[in-house]
N, C-alpha and C positions, 0 to 999 in steps of 0.2 A: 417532214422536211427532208431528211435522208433518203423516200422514196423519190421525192422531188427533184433531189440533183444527182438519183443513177438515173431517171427517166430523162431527163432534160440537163445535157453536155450547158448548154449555153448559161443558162442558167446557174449551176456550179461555179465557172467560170465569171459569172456577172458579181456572184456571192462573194467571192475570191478577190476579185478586183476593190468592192467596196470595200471587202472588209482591209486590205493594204492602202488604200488611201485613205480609210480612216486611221491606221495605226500614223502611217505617213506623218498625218497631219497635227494627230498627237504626239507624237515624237517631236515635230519643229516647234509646238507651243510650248514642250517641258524644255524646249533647251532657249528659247526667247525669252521663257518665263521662270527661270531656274528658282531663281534671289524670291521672288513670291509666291511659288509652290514651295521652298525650303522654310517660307514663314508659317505660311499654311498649314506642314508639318510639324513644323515646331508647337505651335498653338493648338494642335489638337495631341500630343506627346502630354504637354503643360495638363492640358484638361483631362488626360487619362491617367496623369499619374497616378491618384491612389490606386484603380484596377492594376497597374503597369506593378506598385506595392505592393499591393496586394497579390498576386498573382508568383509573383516572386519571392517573396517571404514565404509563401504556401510549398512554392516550389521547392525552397530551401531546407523549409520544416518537415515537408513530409517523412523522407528518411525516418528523422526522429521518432514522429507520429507509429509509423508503422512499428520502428520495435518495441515503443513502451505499448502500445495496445496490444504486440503480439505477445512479446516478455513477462510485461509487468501487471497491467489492467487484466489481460487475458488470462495471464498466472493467477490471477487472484479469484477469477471467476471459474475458471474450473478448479480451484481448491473447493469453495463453496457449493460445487455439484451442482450450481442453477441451467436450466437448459435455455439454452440460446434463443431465443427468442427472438421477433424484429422488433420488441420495444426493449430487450436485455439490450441487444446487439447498436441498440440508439445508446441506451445509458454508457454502454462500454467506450463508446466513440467518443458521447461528449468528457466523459472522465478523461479519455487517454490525450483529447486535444488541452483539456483543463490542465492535464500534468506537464504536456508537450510547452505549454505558453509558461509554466510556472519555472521550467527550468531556462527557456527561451529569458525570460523579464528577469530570474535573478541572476545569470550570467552577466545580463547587461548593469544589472543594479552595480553587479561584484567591480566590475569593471571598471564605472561612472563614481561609486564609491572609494574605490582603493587605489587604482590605478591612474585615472582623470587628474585627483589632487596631484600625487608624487608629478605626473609631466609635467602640470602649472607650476610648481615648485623649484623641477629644472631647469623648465625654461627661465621663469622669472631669475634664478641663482644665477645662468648663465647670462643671461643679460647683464644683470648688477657686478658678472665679474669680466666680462669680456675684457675691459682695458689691461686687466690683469694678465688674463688668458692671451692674449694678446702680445703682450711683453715678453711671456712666456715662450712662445714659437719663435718671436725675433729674436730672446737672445741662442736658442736650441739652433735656428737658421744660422744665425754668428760665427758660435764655433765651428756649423759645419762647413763654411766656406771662407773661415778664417785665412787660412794658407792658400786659397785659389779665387785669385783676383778674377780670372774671365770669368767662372763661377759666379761670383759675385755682380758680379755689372752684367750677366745676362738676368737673373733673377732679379737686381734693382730695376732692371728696365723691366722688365715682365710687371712686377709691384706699380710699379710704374702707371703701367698701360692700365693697369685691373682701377687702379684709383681716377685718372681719367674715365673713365668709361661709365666708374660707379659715378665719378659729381656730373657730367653729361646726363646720366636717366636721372639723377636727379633734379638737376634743372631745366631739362627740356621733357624730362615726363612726369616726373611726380608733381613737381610746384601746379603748372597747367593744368592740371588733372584731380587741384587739393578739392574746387568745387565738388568737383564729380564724387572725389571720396566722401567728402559731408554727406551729400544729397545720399551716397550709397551707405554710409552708417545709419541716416535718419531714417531711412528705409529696412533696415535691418529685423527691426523687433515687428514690421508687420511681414517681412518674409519667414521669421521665424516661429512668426503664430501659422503661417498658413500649411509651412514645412511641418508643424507638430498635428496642423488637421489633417495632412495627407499621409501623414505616418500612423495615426489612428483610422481613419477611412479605410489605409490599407491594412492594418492589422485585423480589423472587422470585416474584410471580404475575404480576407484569407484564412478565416474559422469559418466562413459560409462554404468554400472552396475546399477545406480539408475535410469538412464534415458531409460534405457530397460527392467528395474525389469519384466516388465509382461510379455514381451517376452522370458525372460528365465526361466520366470517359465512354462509360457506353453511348454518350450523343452523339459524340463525338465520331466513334467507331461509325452508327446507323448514317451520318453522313454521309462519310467514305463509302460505304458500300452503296448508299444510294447512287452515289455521284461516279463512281467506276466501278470498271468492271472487275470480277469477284478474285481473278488472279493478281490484277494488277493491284486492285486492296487489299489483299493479304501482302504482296509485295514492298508497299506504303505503308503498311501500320507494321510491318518489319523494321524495316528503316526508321520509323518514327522511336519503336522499344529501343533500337541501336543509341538510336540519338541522345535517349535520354538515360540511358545507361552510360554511355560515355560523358554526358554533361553531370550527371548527379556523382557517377563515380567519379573525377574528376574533380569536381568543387568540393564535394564533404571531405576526399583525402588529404585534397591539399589545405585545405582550413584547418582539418586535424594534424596535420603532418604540419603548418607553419607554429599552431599550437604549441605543439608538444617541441620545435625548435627553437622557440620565445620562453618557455618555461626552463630549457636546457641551460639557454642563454642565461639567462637570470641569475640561477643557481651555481653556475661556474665564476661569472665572473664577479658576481657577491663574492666567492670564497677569495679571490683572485682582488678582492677591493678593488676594481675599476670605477672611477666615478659613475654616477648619474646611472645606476643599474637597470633600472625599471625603465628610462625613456630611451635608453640604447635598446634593450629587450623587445621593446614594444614595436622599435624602429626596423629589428632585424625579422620581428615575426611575421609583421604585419609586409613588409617587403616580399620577404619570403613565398608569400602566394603569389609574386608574379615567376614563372618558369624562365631556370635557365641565369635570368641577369637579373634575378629578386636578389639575391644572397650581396651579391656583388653592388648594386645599388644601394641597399640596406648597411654595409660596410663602409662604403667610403664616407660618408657625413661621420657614421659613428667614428670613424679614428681618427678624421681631422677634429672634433671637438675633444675627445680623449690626448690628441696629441699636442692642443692648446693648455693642457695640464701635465699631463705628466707625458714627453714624449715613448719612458720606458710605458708603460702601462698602455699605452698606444699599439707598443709592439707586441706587448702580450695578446693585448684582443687581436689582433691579427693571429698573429700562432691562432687563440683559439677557436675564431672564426673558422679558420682553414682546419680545424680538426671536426669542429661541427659539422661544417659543411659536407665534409667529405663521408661522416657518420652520415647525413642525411640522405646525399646522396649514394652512398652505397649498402645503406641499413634498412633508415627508417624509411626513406621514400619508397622504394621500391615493396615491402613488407606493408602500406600502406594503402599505395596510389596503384601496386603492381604494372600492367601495360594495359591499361585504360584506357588509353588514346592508340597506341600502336607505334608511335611516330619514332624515328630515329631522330639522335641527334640536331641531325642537319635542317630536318623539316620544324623541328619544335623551334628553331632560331628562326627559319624563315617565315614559320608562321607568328613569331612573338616582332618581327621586326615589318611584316607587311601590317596587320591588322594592328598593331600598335602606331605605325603611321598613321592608319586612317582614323583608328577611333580611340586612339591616346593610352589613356590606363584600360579601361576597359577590354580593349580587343589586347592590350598586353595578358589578363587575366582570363579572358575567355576566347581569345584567338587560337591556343593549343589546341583546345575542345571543339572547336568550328571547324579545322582544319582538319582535325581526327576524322568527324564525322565526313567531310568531302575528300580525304583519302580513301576513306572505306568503299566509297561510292565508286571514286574509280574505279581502287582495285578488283570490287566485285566486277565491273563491267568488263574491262581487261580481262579477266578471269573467266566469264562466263562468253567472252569470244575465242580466246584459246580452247575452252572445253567445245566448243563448238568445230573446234577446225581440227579437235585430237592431237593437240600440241599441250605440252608441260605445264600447270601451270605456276611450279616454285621457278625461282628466281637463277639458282646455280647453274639451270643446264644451259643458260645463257647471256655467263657470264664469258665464255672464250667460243662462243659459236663466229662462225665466217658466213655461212650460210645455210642453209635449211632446205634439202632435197624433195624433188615431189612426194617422196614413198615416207618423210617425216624424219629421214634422216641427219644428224647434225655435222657440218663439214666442219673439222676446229680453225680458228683463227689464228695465223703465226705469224708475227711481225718479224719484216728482216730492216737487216741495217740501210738504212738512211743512205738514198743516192750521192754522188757527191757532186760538188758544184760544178762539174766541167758537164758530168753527166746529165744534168737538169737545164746544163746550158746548151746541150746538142752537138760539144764540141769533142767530147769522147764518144769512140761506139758502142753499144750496148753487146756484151758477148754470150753466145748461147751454147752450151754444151750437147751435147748427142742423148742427155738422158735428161736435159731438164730444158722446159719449154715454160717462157717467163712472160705474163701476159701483161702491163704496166699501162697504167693512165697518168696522163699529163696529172692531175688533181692525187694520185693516191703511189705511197712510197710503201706498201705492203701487199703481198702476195698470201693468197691460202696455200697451205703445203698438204699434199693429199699424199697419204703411206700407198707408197708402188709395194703391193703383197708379192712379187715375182723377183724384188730388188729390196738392197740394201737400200740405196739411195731412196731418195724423195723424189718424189714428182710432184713439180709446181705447177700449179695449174689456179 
């Protein structure tokens, strides 16, 4: 085929042709047919879910897997002096997956056992006392707007508005919609037999998946190198260990790191008797794995229900929120998660606030890590065209450059003061000295200043 279209120009070009008016015309059918290829996807999402489970449980567990099989099964096997064998080296696998699932299932049990009841318990408490809790903030709200009337009649109208708005979704969305809730209860107990077969379905491909990891990785690999060429596969199966380093480091830190700040929680504000310990704990951990605006999400519910009890006690979980937090972020996270992702500041918001637009919680949780991985990508390409042109390629030497000389030389950037308005309006004239020559654009109020090595002065240029 390749000989085909260097011998024959027209040819290429007829290839080239078809194959754009095929895309062409696939492109107008996805965008006519958007609503029935989105079902299409959905419905084949639905029928993959246990792989999608499984695959991802695998994914999650491996970590685990690797150090108890390297740690502990593996400890245990070279105490015994047996020699490794490929039917030892089976036994060791299935042990270390066996232990891997035992601590996997009694986390959950720990969890479902001890933790499950205290939230129901919460909840239900806080329900049974809300009128209470309730009375509580309005008289706390009383005193504090006792002596300031506008105070008070902007807040009544605010309460106001919030009460309208709650009986409106309630009678124009909830009443209309009681059917639909019936039909969606009575339907309940067979979505939740089928959610419990695809959580086993996926627990069962993800021990066939853990206990073959290296044989689908080598497929995987024999692919790629089928399928390109041997620089640009090595290239690719780069980028790919990148990816998954920054995904795996990334999720196991921060599930460990919201851990161990749910556990902190707990333990403090037990001593500190704040009500409802364990379901604020729970609130703040599990929050906690979104970057950035977890902590802060996780906080506010927790001190409006604290501050429906006891308004002091409200204010204490804030202090110690804001000490945790800042333990978090300046202790544990970093000694944790370290630079995993690489990102600054600014890009972890911008990536926790685009990919959480699109895809809700989710890309809030795995947006930092997507965006990692496609800053890196840039950067390397950036990077690897600078090394190419024999220019710099950290960040400082152009941070005050003006311009950049054929010979690779850097001209610095010097802002002067701002024209003024007569001057931009044409009606004063611009004045030029004998030793300095000022070259100015309608669009631009800054000149580069080049050191005259023969003078004091400067020369503008």
């Amino acid at each position: 085929m390749n000989k085909l279209f260097k011998d024959n120009k027209y040819a290429a070009i007829g290839f080239t042709a078809f194959i754009t008016v095929c895309a062409s015309a696939l492109a107008i059918y996805v965008i006519f047919n958007f609503s029935t290829i989105l079902g299409l996807i959905r419905s084949f999402l639905r029928i993959m879910s246990p792989v999608i489970n499984g695959v991802t449980l695998a994914y999650i567990l491996t970590p685990v897997l690797n150090f108890v099989e390297l740690h502990w099964v593996g400890w245990l096997y070279k105490k015994t002096g047996a020699d490794m064998t490929v039917k030892r080296k089976k036994h060791r696998r299935g042990w270390s997956i066996l232990v891997t699932y035992g601590i996997f299932l009694g986390l959950l049990f720990l969890f479902f056992q001890l933790v499950i009841p205290q939230i129901i318990n919460s909840i239900r408490n806080i329900i049974y006392q809300l009128p209470r809790y309730a009375n509580n903030l309005e008289v706390f709200i009383d005193g504090l707007i006792r002596d300031n009337s506008d105070l008070e009649a902007m807040i009544n109208e605010y309460l106001d508005m919030i009460y309208d708005e709650v009986v409106s979704f309630l009678q124009n969305t909830v009443l209309p919609q009681a059917e639909n809730i019936l039909k969606f209860v009575s339907l309940s107990v067979v979505m939740v037999f089928k959610t419990t077969l695809n959580v086993i379905l996926g627990m069962i491909i993800s021990i066939y998946l853990m206990n073959s990891k290296e044989l689908m990785s080598g497929q995987a690999k024999k692919i790629v190198y089928a399928l390109m060429d041997g620089k640009e596969a090595n290239k690719f199966i780069r980028g790919v260990r990148y990816t998954h380093r920054t995904f795996i480091g990334f999720l196991s830190g921060k599930l460990v790191d919201s851990f161990i700040i749910g556990i902190l929680c707990f333990v403090v504000i037990s001593v500190v008797d704040i009500p409802y310990a364990i379901l604020v704990s729970v609130i703040v951990g599990v929050t906690n794995i979104i970057p950035f605006f977890g902590p802060y999400i996780g906080a506010i519910p927790s001190t409006l229900l604290i501050l429906m009890i006891d308004p002091l006690k409200a204010l204490y979980f804030v202090i110690i929120i804001l000490i945790i937090q800042q333990l978090d972020g300046n202790v544990i996270g970093p000694k944790i998660l370290g630079d995993s992702t690489g990102l600054s500041s600014f890009w972890v918001i911008f990536a926790i606030t685009v990919f959480g637009g699109l895809f809700g919680v989710a890309g809030w949780i795995l947006g930092v890590p997507t965006f990692g991985v496609i800053y890196a990508l840039v950067r390397y390409r950036i990077n690897r065209r600078l090394r190419h042109k024999a220019l710099p390629q950290e960040t400082a030497p152009y941070v005050n450059v003006g311009s950049i000389e054929k010979d690779g030389s850097f001209i610095e950037y010097v802002p002067v003061k701002a024209r003024s308005i007569l001057e931009i309006m044409g009606i004063k004239k611009k004045h030029r000295s004998s030793k300095e020559e000022i070259l100015e654009d309608d669009d631009v109020d800054d000149v580069v200043i080049k050191a005259d090595a023969d003078s004091a002065d400067g020369e503008i240029s």
